[in-house]
Backbone as numpy.savetxt, mean C-alpha at the origin, in Angstrom:
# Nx Ny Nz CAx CAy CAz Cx Cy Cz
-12.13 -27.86 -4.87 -11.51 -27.84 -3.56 -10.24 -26.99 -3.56
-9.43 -27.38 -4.45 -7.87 -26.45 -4.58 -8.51 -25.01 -4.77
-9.41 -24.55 -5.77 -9.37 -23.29 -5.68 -10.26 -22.34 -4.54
-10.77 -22.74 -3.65 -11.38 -22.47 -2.34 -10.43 -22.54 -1.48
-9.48 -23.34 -1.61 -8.31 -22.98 -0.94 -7.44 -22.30 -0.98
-7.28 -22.07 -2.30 -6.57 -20.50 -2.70 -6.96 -19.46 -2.79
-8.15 -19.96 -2.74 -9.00 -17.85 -2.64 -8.82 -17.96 -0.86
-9.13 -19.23 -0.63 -9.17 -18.69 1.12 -7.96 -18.10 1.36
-7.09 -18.50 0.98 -5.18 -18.24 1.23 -4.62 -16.79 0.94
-5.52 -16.67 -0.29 -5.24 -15.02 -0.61 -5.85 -13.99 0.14
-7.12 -14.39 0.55 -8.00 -13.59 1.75 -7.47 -13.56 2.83
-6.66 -14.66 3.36 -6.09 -14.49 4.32 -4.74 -13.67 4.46
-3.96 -13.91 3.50 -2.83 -12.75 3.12 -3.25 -11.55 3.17
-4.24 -11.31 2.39 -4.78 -9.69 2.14 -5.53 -9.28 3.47
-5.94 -9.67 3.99 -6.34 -9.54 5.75 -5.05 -9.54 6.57
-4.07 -10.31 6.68 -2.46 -9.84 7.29 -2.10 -8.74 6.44
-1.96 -8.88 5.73 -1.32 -7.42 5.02 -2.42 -6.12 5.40
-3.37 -6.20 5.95 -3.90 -5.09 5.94 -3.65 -5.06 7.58
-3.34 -5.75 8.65 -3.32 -5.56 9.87 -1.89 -4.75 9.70
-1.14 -5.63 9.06 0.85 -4.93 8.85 0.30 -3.51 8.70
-0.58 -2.87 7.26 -0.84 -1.68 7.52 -1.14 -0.81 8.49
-2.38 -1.09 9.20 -2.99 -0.83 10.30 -1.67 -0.42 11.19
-1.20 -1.60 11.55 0.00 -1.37 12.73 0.94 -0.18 12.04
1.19 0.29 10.77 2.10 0.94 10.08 1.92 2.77 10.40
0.17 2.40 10.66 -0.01 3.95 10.92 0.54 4.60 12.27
0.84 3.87 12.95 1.18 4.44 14.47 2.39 4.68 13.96
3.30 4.46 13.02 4.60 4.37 12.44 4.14 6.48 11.40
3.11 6.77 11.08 3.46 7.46 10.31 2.50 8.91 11.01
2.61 8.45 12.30 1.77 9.50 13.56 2.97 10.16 14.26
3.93 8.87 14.62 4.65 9.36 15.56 6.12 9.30 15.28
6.53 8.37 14.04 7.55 8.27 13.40 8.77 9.21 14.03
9.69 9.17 14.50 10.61 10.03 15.29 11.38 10.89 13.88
11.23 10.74 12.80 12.04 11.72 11.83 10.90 11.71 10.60
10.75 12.49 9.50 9.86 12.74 8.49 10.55 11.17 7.72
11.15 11.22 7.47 12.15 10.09 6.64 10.70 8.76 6.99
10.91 8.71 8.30 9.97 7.53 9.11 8.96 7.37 8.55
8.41 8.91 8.55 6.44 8.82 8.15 6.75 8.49 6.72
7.67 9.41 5.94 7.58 8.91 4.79 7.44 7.62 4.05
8.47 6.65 4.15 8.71 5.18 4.35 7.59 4.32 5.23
6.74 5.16 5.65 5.69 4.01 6.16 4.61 4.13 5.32
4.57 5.45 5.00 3.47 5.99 3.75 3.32 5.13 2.55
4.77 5.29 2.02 5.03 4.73 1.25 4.59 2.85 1.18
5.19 2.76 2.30 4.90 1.10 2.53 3.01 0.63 2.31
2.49 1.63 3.34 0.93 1.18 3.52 0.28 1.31 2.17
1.24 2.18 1.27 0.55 2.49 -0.46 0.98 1.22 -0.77
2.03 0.50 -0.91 2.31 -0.75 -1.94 1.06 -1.41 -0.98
1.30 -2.13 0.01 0.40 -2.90 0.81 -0.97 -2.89 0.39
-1.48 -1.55 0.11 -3.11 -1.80 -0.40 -2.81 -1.89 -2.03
-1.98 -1.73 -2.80 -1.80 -2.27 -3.93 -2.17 -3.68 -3.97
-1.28 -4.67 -3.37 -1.18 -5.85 -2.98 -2.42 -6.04 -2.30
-3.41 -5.60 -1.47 -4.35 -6.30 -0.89 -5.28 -6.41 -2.36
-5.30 -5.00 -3.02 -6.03 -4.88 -4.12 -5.98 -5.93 -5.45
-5.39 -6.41 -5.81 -4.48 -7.22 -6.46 -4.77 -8.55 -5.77
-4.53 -8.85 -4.31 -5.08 -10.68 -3.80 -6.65 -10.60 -3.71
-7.36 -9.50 -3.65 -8.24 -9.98 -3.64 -9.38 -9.67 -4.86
-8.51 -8.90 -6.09 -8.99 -9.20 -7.51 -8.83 -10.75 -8.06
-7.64 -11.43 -7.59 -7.12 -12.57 -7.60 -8.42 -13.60 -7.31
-8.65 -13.61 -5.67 -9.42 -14.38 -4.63 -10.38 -14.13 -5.36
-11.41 -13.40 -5.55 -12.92 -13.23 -5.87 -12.89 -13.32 -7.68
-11.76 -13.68 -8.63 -11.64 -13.66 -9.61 -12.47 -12.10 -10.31
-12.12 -11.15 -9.99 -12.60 -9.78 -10.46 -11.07 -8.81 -10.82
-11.26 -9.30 -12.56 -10.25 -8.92 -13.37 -9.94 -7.20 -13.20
-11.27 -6.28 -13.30 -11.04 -5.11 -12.55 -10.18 -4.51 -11.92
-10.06 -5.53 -10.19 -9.23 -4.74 -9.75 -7.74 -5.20 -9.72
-6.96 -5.57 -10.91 -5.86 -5.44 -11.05 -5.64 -3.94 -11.43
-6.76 -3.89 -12.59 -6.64 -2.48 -13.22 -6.54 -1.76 -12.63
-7.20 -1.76 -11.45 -7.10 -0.78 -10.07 -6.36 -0.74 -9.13
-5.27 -1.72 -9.19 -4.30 -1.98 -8.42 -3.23 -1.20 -9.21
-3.42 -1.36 -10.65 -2.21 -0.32 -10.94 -2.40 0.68 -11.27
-3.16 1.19 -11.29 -3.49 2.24 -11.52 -3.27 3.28 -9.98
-3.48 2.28 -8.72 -3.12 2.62 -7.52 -1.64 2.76 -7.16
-1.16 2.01 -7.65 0.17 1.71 -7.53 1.02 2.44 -8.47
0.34 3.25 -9.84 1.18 4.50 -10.09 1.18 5.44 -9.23
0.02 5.53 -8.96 -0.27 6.85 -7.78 0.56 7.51 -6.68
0.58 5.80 -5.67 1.71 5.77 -4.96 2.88 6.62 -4.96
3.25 5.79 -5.98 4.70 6.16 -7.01 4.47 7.75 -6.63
4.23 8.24 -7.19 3.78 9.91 -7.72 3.71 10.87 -6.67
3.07 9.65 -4.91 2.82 10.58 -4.02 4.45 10.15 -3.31
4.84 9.09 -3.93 6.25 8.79 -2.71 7.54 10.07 -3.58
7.49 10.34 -4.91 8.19 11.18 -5.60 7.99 12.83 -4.90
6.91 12.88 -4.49 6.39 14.34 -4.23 6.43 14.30 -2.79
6.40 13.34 -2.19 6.96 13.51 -0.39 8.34 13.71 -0.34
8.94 12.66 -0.85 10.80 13.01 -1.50 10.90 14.21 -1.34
10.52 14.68 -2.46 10.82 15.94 -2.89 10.41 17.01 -1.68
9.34 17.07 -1.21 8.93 17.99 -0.12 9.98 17.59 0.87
10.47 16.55 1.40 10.98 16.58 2.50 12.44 17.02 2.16
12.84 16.73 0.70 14.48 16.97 0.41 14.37 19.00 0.43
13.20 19.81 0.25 13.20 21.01 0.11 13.00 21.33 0.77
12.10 20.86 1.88 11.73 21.35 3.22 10.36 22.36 3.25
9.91 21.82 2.25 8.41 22.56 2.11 8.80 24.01 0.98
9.91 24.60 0.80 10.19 25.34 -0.39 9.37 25.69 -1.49
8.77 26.60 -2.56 8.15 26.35 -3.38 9.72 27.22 -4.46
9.50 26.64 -5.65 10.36 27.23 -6.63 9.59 28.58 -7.36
């Protein structure tokens, strides 16, 4: 019983967290400064980390942690290289 209730609990988190995303994209369409889109980008990447991750959790599939971080370097890598594009302004060296 407890653990049907915690997989339900995490399914249900990881289903809000994916609407927060959803709503995040109108944030990285129309965002009034690059800064905006950036920081929402950024956000909707941790967020599917985290959905990835509750629901390796929920369905007990050890996998996709692996895939959660492995996602969640990625992130990282694309939020370093938006930084950077937006601090240069599209520039190449």
């Amino acid at each position: 019983m407890t653990s049907v209730l915690l997989s339900n609990g995490l399914l249900v988190g990881a289903a809000a967290l994916g609407l927060v995303s959803i709503a995040l994209l109108w944030r990285v369409v129309v965002g009034p400064t690059t800064a905006d889109r950036v920081i929402a980008v950024n956000v909707i990447g941790t967020s599917v980390v985290v959905i990835i991750a509750l629901l390796g959790v929920a369905l007990g599939e050890v996998g996709f942690l692996d895939v959660a971080l492995v996602y969640g370097l990625l992130n990282f890598l694309l939020s370093l290289g938006l930084a950077r594009l937006s601090l240069d302004g599209g520039e190449t060296r």
